[in-house]
C-alpha positions, 0 to 999 in steps of 0.5 A: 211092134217096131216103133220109131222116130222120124224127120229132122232133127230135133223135130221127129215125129212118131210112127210105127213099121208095119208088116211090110216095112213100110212106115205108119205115121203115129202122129194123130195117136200119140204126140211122141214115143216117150216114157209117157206111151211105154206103159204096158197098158198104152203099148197094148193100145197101140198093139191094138192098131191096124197098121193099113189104116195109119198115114203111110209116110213116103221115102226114106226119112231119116230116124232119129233115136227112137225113143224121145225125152231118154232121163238117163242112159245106164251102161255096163261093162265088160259083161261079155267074158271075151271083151273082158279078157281082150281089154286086158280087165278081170271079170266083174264079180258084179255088173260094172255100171256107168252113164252116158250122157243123154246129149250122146244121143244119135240117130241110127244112120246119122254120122258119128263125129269124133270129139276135139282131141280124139286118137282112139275112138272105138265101136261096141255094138250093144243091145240096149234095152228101155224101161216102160214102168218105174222099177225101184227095188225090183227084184229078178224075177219081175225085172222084165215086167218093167221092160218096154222093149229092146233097140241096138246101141253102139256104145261108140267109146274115146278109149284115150279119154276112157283109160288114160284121163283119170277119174270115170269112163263116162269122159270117154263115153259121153261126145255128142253122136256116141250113142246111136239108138235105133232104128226102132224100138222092138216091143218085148213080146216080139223078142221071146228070150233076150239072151238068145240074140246075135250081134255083129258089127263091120267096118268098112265092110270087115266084120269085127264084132259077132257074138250072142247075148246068150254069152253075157256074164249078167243077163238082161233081167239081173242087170235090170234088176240090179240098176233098180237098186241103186237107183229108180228107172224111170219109162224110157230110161235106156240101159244098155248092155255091154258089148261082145269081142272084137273091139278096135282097143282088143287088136295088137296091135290096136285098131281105132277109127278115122275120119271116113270109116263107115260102121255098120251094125246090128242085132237079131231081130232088131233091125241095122245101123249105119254110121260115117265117122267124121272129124269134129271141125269147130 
């Protein structure tokens, strides 16, 4: 089950993609997809739906993140041996974790507007995943139980503020726009093996990104597993989970993005996104 969020900002309504990609509007089942609708139980119930008997929702409109009322984003670090060697940083003997602030939040589609001050704005397509039961101590083999489902993130990073501020990465992680999730949350039963997926990304047209979860140092459901006991996740907490090579910041000489760049990304039975770079203007 694919769902998602759609309609203007800061008013989305919730709705599901049918078999024939077509959207199904959710609003007289659910008042949002939030952490409340993750449980397993409530997943089922709507798995359960005839998607032809659902309201079809005409045209294209926009999406917003598909997930709403996101307590926390947790992100991991070099956790792709390539991307590790290309930044120039050794392999973490342990998954590398910082936040994202939830005000990063965006639609899949909607433009990415580079902070005040930024020189080196990057991409790195992700795949994120959602909790959908609280997971506290959990351990490896039952981390995936605490898992809704999974959705492509582009961990879009202000590398001058990441590595040359001080202090921790989440200043250059956190600029309003630079966690564009979506387009739609994928049910876990609908993705077999989370480290069998491709991911790619291009920009401008130009593929930079290709890579395979299968390539991770940490798997999804260690990464899970380990978060857990440092902190309790919540449903509809949002980790995501590092990103392969081909990041702007690993060029020689680098290459950053600017103002009219378009990004295009995606991940393996996850659905695409699509993002305009844009000048931040007061």
């Amino acid at each position: 089950m694919k769902l998602l969020r759609y309609g203007p900002k800061g008013a989305e309504k919730p709705g599901l993609l049918d078999n024939d990609g077509r959207i199904r509007d959710l609003s007289n089942q659910v008042t949002d997809i939030d952490g409340s609708v993750l449980a397993p139980e409530r997943l089922a119930a709507l798995g359960k739906l005839d998607a032809k008997t659902l309201p079809l929702v005409e045209g294209s409109p926009r999406l917003g993140a598909p997930v709403a009322g996101i307590g926390k984003i947790i992100a991991i670090g070099l956790n792709y041996s390539d991307h590790a060697k290309e930044s120039g940083m050794e392999l973490p003997k342990e998954p590398v974790m910082f936040t994202k602030a939830v005000t990063a939040i965006n639609g899949p589609n909607d433009p990415v507007i580079m902070p005040k001050g930024a020189t080196k704005t990057d991409w790195e397509v992700e795949l994120a995943l959602v909790i959908g039961r609280k997971a506290q101590y959990v351990e490896e083999d039952h981390a995936l139980d605490c898992v809704a489902g999974y959705a492509v993130m582009n961990d879009v990073s202000e590398r001058a503020f990441q590595l040359e501020r001080g202090g921790q990465w989440v200043k250059g992680k956190s600029f309003d726009t630079s966690a564009p999730l979506g387009p739609w949350l994928v049910t876990k039963d609908e993705i077999g093996n989370p480290q069998k997926l491709n991911l790619w990304l291009e920009v401008n047209g130009v593929r930079r990104q290709s890579g395979n979860t299968g390539t991770m140092i940490f798997g999804v459901a260690h990464i899970v597993s380990y978060v857990s006991h440092f902190m309790t996740l919540l449903p509809g907490d949002v980790i995501t989970t590092g990103t392969p090579p081909g990041v702007g910041l690993g060029f020689k000489p680098p290459v950053f993005l600017a103002a009219g760049d378009v990004m295009r990304l995606g991940v393996e039975g996850l659905g695409e996104q699509r993002q305009e770079v844009k000048a931040w203007k007061a």
